[in-house]
C-alpha positions as CSV (number, residue, x, y, z in Angstrom):
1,X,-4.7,-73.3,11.5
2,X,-3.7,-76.8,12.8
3,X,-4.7,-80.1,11.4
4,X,-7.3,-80.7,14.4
5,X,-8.9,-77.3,13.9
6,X,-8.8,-77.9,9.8
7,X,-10.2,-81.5,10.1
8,X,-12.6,-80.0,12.6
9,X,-13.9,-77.2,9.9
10,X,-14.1,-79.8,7.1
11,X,-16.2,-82.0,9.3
12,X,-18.7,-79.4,10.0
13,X,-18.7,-78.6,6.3
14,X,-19.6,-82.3,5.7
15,X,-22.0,-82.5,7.9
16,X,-24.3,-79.5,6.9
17,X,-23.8,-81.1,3.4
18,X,-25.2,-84.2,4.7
19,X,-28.3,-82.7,6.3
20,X,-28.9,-80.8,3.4
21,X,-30.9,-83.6,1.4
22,X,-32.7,-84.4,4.7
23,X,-33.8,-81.0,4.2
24,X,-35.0,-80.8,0.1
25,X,-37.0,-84.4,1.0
26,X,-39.0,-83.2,3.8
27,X,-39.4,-79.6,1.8
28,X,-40.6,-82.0,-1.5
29,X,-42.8,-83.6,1.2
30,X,-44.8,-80.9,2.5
31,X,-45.2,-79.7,-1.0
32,X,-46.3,-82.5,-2.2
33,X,-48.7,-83.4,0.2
34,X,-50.2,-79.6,-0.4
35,X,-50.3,-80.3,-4.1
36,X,-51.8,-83.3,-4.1
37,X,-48.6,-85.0,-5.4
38,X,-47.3,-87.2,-2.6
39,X,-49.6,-89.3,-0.1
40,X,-49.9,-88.5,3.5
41,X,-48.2,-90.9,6.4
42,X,-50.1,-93.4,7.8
43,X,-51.8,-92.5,10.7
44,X,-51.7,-88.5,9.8
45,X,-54.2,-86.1,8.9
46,X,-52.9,-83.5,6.2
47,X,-52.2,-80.4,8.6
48,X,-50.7,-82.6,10.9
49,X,-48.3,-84.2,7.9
50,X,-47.8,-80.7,6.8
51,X,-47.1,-79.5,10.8
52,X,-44.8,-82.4,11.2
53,X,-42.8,-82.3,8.5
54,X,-42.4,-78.6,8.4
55,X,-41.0,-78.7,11.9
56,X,-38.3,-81.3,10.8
57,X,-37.4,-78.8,7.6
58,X,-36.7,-76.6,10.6
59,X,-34.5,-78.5,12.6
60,X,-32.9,-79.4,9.6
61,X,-32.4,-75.8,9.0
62,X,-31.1,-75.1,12.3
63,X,-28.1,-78.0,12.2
64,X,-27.3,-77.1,8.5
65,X,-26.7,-73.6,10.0
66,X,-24.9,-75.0,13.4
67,X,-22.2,-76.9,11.3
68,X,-21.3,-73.8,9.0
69,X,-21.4,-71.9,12.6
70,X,-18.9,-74.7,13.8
71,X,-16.6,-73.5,10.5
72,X,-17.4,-70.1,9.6
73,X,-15.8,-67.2,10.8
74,X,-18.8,-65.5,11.9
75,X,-19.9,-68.6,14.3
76,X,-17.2,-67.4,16.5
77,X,-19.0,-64.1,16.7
78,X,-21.9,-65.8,17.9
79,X,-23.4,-65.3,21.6
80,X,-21.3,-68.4,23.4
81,X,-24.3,-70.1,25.4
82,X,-27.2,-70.7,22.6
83,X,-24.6,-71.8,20.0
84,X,-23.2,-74.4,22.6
85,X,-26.3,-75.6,23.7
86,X,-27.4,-76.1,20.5
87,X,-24.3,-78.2,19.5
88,X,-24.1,-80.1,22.7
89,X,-28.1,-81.1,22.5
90,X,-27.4,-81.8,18.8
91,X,-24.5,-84.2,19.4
92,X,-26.2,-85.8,22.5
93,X,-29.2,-86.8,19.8
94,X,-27.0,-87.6,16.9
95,X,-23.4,-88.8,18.2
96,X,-24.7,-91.2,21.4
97,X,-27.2,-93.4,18.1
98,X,-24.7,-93.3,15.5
99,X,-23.6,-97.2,16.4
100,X,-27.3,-97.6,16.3
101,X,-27.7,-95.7,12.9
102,X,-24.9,-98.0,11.9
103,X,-26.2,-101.4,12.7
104,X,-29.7,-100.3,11.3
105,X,-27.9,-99.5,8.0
106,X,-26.3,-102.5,7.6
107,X,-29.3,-105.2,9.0
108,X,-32.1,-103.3,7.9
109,X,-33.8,-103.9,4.1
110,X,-35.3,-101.3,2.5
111,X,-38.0,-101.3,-0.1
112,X,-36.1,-100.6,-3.2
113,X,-39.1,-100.6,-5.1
114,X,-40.8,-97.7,-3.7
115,X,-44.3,-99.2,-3.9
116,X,-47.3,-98.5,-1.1
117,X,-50.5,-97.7,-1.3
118,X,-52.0,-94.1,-0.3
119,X,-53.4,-95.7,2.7
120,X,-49.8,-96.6,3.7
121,X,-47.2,-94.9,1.7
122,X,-43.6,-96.5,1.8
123,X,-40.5,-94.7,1.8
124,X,-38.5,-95.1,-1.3
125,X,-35.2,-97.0,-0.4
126,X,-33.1,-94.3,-2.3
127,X,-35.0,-92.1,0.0
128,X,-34.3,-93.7,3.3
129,X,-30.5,-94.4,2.5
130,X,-30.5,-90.0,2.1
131,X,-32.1,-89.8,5.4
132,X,-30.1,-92.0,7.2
133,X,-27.4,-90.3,5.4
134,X,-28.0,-87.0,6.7
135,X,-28.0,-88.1,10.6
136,X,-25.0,-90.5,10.1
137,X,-23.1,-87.2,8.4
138,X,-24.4,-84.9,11.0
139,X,-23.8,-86.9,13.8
140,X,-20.2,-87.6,12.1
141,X,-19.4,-84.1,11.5
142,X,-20.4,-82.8,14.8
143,X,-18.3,-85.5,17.0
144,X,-15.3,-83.5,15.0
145,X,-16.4,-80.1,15.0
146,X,-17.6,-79.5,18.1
147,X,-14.4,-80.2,20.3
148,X,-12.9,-78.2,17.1
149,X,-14.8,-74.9,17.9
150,X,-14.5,-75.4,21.8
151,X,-11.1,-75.7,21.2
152,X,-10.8,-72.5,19.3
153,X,-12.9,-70.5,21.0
154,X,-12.1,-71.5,24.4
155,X,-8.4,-72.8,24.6
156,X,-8.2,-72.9,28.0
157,X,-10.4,-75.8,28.1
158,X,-8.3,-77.9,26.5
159,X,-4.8,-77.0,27.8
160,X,-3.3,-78.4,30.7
161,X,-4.8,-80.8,33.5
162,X,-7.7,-80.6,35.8
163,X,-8.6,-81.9,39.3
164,X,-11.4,-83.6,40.1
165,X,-15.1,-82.6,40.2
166,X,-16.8,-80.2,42.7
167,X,-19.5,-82.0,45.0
168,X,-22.2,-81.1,42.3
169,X,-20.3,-82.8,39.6
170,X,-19.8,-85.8,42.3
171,X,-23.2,-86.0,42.5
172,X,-24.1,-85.9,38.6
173,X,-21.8,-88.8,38.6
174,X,-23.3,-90.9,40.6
175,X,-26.7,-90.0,39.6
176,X,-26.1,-90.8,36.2
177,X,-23.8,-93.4,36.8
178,X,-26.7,-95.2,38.4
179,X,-29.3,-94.4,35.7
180,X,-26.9,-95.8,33.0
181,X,-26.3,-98.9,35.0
182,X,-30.2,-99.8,35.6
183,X,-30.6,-99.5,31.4
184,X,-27.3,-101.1,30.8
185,X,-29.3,-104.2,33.3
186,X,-32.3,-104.4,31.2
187,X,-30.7,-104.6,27.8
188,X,-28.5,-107.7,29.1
189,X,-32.3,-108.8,29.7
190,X,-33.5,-107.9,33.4
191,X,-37.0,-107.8,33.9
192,X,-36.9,-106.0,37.4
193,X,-38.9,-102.7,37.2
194,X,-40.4,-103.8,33.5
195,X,-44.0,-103.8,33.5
196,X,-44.4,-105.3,30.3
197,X,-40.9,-107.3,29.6
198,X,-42.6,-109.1,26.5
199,X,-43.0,-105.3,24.7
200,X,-39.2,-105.0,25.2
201,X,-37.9,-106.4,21.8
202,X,-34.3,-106.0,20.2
203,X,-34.6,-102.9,19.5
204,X,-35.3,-101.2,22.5
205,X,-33.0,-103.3,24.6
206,X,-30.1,-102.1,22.1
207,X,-31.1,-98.2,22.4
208,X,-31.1,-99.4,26.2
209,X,-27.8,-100.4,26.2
210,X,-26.4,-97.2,24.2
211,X,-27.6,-94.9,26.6
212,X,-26.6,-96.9,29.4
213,X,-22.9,-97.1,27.8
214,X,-23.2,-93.5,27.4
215,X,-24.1,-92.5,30.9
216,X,-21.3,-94.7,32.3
217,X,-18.9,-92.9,29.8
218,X,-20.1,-89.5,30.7
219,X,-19.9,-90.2,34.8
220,X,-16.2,-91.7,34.0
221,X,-14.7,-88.9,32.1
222,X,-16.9,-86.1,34.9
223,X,-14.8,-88.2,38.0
224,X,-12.1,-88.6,36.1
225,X,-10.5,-85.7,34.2
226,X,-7.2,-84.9,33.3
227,X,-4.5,-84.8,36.3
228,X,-1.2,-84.3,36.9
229,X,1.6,-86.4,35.8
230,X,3.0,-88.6,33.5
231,X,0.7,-90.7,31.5
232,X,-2.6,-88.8,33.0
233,X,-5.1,-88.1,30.8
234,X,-5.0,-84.8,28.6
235,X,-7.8,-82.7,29.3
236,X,-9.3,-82.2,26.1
237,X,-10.2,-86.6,26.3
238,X,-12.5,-85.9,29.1
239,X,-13.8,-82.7,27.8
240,X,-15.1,-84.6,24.1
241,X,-16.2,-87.4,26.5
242,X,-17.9,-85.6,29.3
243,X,-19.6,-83.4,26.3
244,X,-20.8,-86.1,24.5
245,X,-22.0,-87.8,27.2
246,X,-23.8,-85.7,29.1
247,X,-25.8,-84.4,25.9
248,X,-26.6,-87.7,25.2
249,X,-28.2,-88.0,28.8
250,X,-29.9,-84.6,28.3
251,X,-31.3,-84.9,25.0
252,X,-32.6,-88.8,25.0
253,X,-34.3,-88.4,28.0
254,X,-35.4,-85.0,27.2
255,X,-37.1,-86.0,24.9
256,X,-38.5,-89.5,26.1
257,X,-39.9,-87.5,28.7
258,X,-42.9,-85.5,27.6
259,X,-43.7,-88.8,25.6
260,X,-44.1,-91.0,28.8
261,X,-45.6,-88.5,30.6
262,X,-48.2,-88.0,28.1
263,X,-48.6,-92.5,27.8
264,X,-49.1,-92.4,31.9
265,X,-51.8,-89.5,31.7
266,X,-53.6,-90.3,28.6
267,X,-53.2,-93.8,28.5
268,X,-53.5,-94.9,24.7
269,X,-54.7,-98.2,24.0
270,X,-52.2,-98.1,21.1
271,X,-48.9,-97.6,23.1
272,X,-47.4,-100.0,26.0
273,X,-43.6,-99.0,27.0
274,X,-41.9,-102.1,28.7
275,X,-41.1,-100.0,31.8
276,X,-43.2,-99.3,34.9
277,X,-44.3,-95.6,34.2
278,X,-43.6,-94.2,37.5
279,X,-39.9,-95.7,37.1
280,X,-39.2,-94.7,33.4
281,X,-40.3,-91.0,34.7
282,X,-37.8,-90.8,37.0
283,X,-35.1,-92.1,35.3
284,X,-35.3,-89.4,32.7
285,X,-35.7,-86.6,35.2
286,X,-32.7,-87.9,36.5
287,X,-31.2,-88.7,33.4
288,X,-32.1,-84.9,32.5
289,X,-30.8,-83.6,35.7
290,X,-27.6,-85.3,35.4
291,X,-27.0,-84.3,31.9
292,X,-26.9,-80.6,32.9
293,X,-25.4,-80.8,35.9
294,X,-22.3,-82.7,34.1
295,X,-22.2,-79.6,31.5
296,X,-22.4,-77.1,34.1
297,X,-19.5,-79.1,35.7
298,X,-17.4,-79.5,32.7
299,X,-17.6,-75.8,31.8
300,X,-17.2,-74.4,35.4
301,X,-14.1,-76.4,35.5
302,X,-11.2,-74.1,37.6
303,X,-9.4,-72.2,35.1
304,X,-12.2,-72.7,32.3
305,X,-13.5,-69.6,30.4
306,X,-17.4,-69.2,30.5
307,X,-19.3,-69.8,27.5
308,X,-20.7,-66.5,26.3
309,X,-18.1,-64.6,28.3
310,X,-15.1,-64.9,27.2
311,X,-13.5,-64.3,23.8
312,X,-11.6,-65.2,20.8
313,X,-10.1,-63.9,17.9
314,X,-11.7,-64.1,14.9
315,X,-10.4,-67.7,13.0
């Protein structure tokens, strides 16, 4: 065992410890709100607090289980594709926001006094620092152990060089290249294609600009792997980039989608995106559609073994 592959099992290890008081909060959550011991969100119904919440103890299940899959010797064992899709949608939601995570951390102020009323309960701040926690660990853990177990289970993806994409891969480029630039344009403050630029505060111009940044990086390391020659770029750079990158694409829009769908058909009188509808739509479809097409590009690379086909010995 190297010194990547060791500081790639310790950082999976970290970060299922980190989601795992993510996990006893929403579990004390659900029970409590059954019991009669803790208040219902704002806004919520109790089967619908109890729905929600039980779906995140889920999900926090499932990445507890991914990063001791990422370390274990049995996660090699493991049917390639599901594991791998799993970690590459789970670092595209967690790696692409940790610099937002971050900078929410550090600027926001949370109610250390854990007051609210049962009409609108507030978070305790010792709760919200655990939670916040949890995806800054998880997101941490898996930028590390995910090019860690790629590396292990498929070596041949991170050895040598590589030529450039295939015309699918050139077109996932520019497809996302160009989706990355039109957000990166309205978080310097564009208005073109807004249909409500006063709804488009801080906050959403600075998740903007993060996955703008990480479509650009995801087209840059698709065109431009590693090559032959001195001072080219080693394979594995493009791989973590391209991987990270392209989940990022996948996941956000993924799962903006079905949301602004359901805004342009429903039309609540509660919610007002900044975009024109019909243009944030299509961004995510091609945000979506250029997210898989980079993975399928990275992990049809020439020489690269298959996901799910190929195989290792046991770690």
């Amino acid at each position: 065992m190297d010194r990547w592959d060791r500081m790639g099992r310790l950082a999976a290890y970290g970060g299922a410890a980190a989601m795992a008081p993510y996990a006893v909060i929403k579990v004390s959550w659900v029970v409590g709100s059954l019991l009669g011991l803790a208040p219902v969100g704002a806004g919520f119904g109790l089967a619908e607090w109890v729905v929600l919440n039980t779906i995140t103890v889920g999900m926090a299940v499932i990445g507890i289980t991914l990063g001791l899959a990422l370390a274990r010797p049995w996660g090699m064992r493991l049917p390639g594709v599901p594991l791998v899709f799993c970690a590459w949608v789970g670092a595209g939601f967690l790696v692409s926001m940790l610099p937002y995570a971050v900078a929410d951390s550090l600027l926001s102020e949370p109610d250390a006094s854990g007051s609210g009323s049962d009409s609108d309960p507030q978070m305790p701040g010792w709760e919200a620092a655990l939670i916040q926690f949890g995806f800054i660990g998880m997101g941490l853990g898996l930028t590390l152990a995910l090019p860690a177990y790629l590396r292990r289970r498929w070596p041949e993806a991170f050895s040598g060089r590589a030529g450039g994409p295939a015309p699918l891969g050139r077109a996932a480029v520019a497809l996302g290249a160009a989706v990355g630039l039109m957000w990166l344009y309205w978080a310097a403050g564009g208005t073109a294609g807004l249909a409500h630029p006063d709804e488009g505060r801080t906050t959403w111009r600075l998740l903007c600009g993060i996955c703008g940044t990480w479509a650009l990086v995801a087209a840059f390391a698709v065109a431009r792997p590693g090559r032959e020659g001195p001072g080219r770029l080693p394979r594995w750079l493009p791989s973590v980039l391209g991987w990270l990158g392209s989940g990022s694409l996948f996941a956000w829009s993924g799962w903006k989608l079905p949301f602004t769908l359901y805004v342009a058909i429903a039309s609540p009188s509660d919610v007002v995106l900044p975009e024109r509808l019909g243009l944030a739509i299509t961004l995510h479809l091609c945000a979506v559609a250029a997210g898989a097409a980079m993975m399928w590009t990275l992990t049809r690379a020439p020489s690269r073994t298959t996901p799910g086909v190929a195989t290792a010995p046991p770690a």
